[in-house]
Residue frames as a rotation matrix with the C-alpha (Angstrom) as fourth column:
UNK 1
0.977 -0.070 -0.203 -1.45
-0.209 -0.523 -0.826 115.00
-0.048 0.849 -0.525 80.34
UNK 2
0.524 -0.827 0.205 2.00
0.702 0.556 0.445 114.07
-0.482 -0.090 0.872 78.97
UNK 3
-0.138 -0.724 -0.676 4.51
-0.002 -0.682 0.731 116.31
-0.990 0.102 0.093 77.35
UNK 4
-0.827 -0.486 -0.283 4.09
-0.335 0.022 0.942 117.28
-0.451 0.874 -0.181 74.38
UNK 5
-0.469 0.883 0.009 0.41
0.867 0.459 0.194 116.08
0.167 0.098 -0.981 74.19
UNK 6
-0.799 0.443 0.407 -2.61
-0.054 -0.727 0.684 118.80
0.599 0.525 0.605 73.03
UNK 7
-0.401 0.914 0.060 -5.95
0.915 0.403 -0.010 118.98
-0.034 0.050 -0.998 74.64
UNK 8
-0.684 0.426 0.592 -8.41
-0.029 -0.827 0.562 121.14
0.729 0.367 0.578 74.08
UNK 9
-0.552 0.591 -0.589 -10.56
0.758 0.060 -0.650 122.49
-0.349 -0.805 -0.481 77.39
UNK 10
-0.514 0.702 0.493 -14.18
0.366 -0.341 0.866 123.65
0.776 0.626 -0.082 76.69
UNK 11
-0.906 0.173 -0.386 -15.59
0.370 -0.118 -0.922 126.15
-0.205 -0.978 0.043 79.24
UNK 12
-0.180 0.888 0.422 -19.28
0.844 -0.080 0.530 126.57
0.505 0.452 -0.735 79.08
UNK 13
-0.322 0.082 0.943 -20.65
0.050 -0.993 0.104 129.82
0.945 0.081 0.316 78.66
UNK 14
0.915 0.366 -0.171 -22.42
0.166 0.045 0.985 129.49
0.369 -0.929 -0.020 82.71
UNK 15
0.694 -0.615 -0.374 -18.74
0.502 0.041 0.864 129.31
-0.517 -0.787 0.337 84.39
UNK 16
-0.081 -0.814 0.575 -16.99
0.936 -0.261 -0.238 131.61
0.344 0.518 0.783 81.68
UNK 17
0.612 0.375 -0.696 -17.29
0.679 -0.701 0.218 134.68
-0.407 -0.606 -0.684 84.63
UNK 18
0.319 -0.401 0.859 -15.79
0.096 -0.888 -0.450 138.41
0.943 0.226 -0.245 83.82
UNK 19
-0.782 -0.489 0.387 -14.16
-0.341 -0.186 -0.922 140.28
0.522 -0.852 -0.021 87.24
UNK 20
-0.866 0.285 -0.410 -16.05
0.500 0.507 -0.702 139.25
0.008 -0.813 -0.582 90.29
UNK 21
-0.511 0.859 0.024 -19.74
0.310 0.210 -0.927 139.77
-0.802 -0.466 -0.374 89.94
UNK 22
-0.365 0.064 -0.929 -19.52
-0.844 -0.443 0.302 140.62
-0.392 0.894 0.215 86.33
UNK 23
0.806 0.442 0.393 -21.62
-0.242 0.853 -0.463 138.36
-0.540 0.278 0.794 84.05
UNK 24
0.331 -0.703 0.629 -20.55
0.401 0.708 0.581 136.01
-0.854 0.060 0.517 81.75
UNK 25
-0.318 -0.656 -0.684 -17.97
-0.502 -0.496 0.709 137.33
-0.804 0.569 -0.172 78.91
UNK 26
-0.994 -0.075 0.082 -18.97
0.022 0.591 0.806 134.47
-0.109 0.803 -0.586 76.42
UNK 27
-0.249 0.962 0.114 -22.58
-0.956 -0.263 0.131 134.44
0.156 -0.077 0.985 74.93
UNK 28
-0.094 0.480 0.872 -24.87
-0.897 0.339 -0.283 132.32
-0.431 -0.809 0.399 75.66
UNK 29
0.910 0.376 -0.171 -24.50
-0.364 0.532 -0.765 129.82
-0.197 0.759 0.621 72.12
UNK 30
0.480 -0.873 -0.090 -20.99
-0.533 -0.209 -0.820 130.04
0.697 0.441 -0.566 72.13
UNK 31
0.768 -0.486 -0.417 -17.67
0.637 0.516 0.573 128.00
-0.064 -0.706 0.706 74.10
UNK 32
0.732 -0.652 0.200 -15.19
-0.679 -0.672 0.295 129.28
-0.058 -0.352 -0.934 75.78
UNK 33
0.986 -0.160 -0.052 -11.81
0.134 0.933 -0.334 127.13
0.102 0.323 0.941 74.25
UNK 34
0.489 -0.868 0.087 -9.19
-0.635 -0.285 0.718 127.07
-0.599 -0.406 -0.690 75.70
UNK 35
0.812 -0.218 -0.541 -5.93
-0.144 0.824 -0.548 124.85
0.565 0.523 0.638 73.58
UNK 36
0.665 -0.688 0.291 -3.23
-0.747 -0.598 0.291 123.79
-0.026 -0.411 -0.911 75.59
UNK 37
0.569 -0.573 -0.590 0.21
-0.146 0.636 -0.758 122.04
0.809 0.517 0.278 75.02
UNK 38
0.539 -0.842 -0.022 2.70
0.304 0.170 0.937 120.44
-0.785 -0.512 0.348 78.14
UNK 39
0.783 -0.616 -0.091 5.85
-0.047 0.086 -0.995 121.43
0.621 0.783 0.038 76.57
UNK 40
-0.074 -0.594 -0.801 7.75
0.047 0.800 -0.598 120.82
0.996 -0.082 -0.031 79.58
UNK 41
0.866 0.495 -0.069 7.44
0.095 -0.029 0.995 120.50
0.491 -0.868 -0.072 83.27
UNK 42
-0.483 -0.855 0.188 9.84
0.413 -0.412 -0.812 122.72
0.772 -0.314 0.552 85.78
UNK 43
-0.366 0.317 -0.875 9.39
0.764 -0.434 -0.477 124.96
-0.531 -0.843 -0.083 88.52
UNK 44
0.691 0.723 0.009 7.72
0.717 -0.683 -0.139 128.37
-0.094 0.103 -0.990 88.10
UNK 45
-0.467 -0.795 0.387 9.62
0.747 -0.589 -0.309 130.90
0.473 0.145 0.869 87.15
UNK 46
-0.137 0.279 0.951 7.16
-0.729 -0.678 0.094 133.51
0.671 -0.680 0.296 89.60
UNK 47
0.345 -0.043 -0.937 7.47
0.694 0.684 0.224 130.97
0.632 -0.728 0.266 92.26
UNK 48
0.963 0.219 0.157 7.29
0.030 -0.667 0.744 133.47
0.268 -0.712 -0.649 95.41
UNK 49
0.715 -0.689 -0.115 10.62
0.191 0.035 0.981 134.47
-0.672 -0.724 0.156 96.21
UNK 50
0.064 -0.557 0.828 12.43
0.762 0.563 0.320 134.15
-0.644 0.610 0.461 92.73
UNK 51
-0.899 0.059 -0.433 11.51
-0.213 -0.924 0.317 137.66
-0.381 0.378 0.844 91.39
């Protein structure tokens, strides 16, 4: 993925889990879609130690 570059991540409804042993949150016809954008690339701002 490059900066500034879209994709779009589809999570089928089998691995779209709720809290630990909770089924799945998403029905069974349906995707779980995630969009997401690089907009730039840095440390973490909750990077252990940093507050």
């Amino acid at each position: 993925m490059r900066i500034h570059e879209t994709v779009e991540a589809l999570i089928p409804p089998e691995l779209a889990w709720g809290a630990i042993g909770n089924p799945p949150l998403v029905p069974g016809n349906k995707m779980l879609t995630f969009i997401v954008s690089l907009r730039e690339i840095g440390e973490s701002a909750t990077k252990p130690g940093t507050g």
